[in-house]
N, C-alpha and C positions, 0 to 999 in steps of 0.2 A: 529110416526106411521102416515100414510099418509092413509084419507079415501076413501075407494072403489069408484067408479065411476058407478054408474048404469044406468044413463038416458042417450040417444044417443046426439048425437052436433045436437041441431033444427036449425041454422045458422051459417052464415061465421063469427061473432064475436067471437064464441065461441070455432071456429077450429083456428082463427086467436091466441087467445089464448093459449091456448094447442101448437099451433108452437113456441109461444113467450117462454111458460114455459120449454118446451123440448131444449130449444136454448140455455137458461140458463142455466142448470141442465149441458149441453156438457161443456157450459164456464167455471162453477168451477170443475167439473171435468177434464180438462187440467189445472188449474193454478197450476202452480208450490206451492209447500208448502214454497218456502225462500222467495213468493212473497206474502205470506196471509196478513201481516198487510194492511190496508187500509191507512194507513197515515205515512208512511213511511215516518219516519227524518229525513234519510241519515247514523243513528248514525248504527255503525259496531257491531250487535248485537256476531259474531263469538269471536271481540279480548272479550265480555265481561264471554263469555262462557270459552275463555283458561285459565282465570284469575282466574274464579271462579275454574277449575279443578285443576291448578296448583298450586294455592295458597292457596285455600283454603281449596277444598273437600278431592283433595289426602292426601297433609299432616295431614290435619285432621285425618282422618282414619289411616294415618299410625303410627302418633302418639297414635292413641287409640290400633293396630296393637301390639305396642311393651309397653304397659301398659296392656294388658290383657294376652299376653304373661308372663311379668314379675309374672300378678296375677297368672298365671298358676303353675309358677315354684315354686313361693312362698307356692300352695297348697299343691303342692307336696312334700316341706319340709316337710308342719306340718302333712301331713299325716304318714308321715315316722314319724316323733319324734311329736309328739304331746302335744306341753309344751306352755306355756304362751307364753315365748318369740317368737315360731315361728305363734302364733296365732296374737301377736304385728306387726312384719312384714306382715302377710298375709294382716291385715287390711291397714296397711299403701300402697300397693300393689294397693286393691280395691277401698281405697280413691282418689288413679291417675285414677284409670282405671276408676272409673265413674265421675270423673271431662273432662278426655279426652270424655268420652261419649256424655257430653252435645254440645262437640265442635262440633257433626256427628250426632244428633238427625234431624236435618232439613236435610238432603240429603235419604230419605226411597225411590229412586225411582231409576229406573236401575238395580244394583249389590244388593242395599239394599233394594229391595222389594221382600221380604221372600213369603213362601206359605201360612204363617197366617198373613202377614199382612207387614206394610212398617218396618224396622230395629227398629226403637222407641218403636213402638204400640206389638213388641214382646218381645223385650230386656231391654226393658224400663220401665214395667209395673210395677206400683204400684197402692194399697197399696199391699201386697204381701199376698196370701190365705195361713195361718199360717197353718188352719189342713189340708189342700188341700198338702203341703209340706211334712206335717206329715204322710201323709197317702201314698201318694208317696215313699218315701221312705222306707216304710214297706211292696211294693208291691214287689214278685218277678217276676213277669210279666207285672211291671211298664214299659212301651217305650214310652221315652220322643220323640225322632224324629216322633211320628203318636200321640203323644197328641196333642189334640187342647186347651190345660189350658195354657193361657199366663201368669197365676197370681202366680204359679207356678216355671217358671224359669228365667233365666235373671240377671243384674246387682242386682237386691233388691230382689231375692231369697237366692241368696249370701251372701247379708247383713245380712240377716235373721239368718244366720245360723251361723253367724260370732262373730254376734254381740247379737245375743240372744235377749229375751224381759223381760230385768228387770232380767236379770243374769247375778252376777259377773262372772270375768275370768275363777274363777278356776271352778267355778260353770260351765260353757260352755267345758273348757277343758275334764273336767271330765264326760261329759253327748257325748263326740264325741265319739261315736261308730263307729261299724266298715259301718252298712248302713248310717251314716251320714259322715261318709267320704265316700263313695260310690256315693251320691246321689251330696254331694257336686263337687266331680270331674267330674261328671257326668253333670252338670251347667256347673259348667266352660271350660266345652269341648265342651260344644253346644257355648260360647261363643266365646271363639278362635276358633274353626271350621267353621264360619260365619265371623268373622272378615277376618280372613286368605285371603278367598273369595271374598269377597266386594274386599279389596285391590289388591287382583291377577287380578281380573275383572276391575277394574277400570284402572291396568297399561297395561294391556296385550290388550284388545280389548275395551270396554266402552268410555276410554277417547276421543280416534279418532271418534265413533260415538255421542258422545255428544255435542263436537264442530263444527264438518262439515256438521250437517244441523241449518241454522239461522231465520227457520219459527218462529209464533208465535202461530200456531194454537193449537188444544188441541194438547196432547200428542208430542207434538217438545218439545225438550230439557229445553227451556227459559220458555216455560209454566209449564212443570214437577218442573224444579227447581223456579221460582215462586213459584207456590203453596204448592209445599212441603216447601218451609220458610214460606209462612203465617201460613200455618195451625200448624205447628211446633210453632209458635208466638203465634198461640190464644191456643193451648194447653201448652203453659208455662202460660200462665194468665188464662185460666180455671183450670187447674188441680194442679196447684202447690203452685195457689194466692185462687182462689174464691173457690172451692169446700173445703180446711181444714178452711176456713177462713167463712163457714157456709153463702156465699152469696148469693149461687145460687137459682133457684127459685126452694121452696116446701123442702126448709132444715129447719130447726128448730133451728141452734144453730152451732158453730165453733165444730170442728170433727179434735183434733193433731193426731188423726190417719190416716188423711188422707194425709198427708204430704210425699213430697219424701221424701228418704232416714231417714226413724223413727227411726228407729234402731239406726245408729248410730249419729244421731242430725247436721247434714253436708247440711242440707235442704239448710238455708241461701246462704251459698256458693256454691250449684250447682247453685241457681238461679242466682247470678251475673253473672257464669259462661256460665248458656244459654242465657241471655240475652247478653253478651258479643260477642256470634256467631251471633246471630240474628243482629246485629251494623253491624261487619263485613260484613255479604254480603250483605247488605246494602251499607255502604262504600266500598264495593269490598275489604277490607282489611283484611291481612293475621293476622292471633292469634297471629302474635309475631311484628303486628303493620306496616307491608312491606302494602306499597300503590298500590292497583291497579285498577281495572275497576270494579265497581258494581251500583248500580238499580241510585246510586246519578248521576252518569254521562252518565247514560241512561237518566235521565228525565230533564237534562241540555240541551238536542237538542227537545226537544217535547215544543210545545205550552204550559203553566200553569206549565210548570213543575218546573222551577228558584222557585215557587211562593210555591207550592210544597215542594221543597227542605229546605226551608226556616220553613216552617211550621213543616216538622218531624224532622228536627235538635232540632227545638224548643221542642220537644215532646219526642226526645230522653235524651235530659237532663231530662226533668218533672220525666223522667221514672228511669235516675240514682240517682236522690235526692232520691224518693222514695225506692230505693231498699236503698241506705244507709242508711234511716234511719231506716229499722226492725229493730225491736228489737234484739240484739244479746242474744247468747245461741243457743238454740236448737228452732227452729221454731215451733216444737209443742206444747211448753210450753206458746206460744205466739199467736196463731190462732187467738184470740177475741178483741187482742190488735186493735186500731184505724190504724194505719202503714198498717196492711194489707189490709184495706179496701182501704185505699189512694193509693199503690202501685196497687190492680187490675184495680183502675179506672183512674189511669194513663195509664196503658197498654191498657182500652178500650180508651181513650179518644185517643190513636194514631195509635189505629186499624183500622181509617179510611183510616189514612194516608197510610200506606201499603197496603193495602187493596183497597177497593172501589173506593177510585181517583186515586191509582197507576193502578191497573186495566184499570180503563177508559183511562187514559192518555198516558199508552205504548200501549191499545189495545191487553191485555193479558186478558184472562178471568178466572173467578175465578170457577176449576173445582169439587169445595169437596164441600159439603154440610156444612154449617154453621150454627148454631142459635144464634150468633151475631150480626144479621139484618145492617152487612155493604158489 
């Protein structure tokens, strides 16, 4: 906000100004947006944008595309027969489908920024509001499309009801009514309903506009996808490492409820699995290890950057020792263990490096609010 101006120009200094400031204001309003960076490397930001669509984001998604599909069809069995065994498959179903999830959490912008919020921060959400579920589905004037309850629905609402809390099989088989399949299909249709989309959007029209402008300013493509991976980065180390692991400030104590995926004890293994994507476009590298252009051979043509690259290599191991050594089982049973504190403070310790000196040094700016002071 720019403040009012009430006192007249007493002199030529002051109108000499005002022409200087008005001159300026014309300048960057003609500069082209493929021309905003100031220090320009020469490096072809466009080939790094087709790499990241083609390698990584589309397949990603279309991979989560035909594992959420499959979860659909799988429900559909057990809602028709509703027996142990097709409750077995369903979950095995959902354990793809939210593995493939983690691979598509960093990409919430374009196709996947929903009306309540980016694909993650809706579909994503945990810990899951148990009576909030309950009560929902005993509503007959429940509409999930105009609820604003994320905690509600999604990958781990799913889980919820799949996997029950501290209920055997038969015990869950026996308790699925006719509104808890209802409510269930009912999830899982908001979830392939939105998957569907993201990927139609992404082949059909998004992809051509995400690569064919190569600004760096807010809202250009390379800033969008920047920052949806950092923030995607510090919310896998806040919410998955520090908050069940009772770190954060004004907690009292480790909290295994606050862990993904509680229900069914698969925490461990999303986290390798989102920290795996997070590598990736990084390396510019596809999930099934195909090499291509990412932030590393962006900051190989920048001043500091060789020096840079050197340093978050260094930090991306620090970050896989730690994650191999949590403790196996089920992550909630483990919260208070020492592993966890070691593994957050690894992710902070190279949250610079992505963060704060990548920023500086591509001349990308960091557009989300943060309270990780990097």
């Amino acid at each position: 906000m720019f403040a009012s101006v009430t006192s007249p120009i007493k002199n030529l200094a002051s109108l000499l100004l005002v022409v200087l400031i008005a001159a300026t204001g014309f300048s960057s309003c003609d500069r082209n947006d493929d021309d905003d960076d100031m220090t320009d490397p020469g490096f072809d930001r466009g080939v790094l944008l087709q790499s990241a669509a083609d390698n990584i984001i589309i397949p990603n998604f279309e991979s989560l595309q035909t594992s959420v599909n499959d979860l659909s069809t799988a429900a559909d069995a057990f809602v028709q027969t509703t027996d142990e065994s097709n409750l077995v498959a369903m979950r095995t179903a959902w354990v793809q489908a939210a593995t493939d999830h983690q691979h598509c959490s960093a990409f919430g912008f374009g196709p996947a920024e929903l009306v309540l919020g980016s694909y993650a921060e809706v579909l994503g959400v945990f810990p899951v509001n148990e009576s909030g579920v309950e009560q929902a589905m005993l509503d007959p004037n429940f509409d999930l499309p105009n609820s604003f309850d994320r905690d509600i629905r999604g990958y781990f609402a799913v889980e919820y009801l799949i996997y029950g809390n501290g209920l055997s099989d038969g015990d869950i088989v026996a308790g699925f009514d006719q509104n808890r399949k209802d409510y269930l299909q009912l999830i899982i249709g908001e979830l392939k309903g939105t998957v569907d989309n993201i990927v139609n959007t992404w082949k059909t029209s998004y992809r051509e506009e995400f690569v064919s402008s190569t600004g760096t300013s807010a809202g250009s493509p390379i800033s969008l996808y920047y920052n949806a991976w950092v923030k995607d980065y510090e919310n896998l180390k806040n919410f998955k490492l520090e908050l069940p692991g009772g770190l954060s400030a004004g907690q009292t104590g480790p909290d295994g409820t606050l862990v993904e995926a509680y229900y069914s004890g698969i925490s461990r293994n999303l986290i390798i699995e989102h920290f795996a994507n997070s590598k990736n476009i990084w390396f510019g590298a596809s999930r099934e290890g195909q090499d291509g252009v990412g932030f590393e051979e962006y900051l190989e043509t920048v001043v500091g950057g060789p020096d840079l690259i050197t340093q978050t290599k260094a930090g991306i191991t620090l970050i896989d020792n730690a994650i191999a050594d949590l403790p196996p089982g089920p992550l909630s049973d483990n919260v208070g263990e020492t592993e966890i504190r070691v593994a957050r403070d690894q992710f902070q310790n190279n949250t610079a490096n992505f963060k704060s000196s990548m920023s500086s040094l591509l001349g990308i700016d960091i557009t989300f609010n943060s309270g990780d002071g990097d």
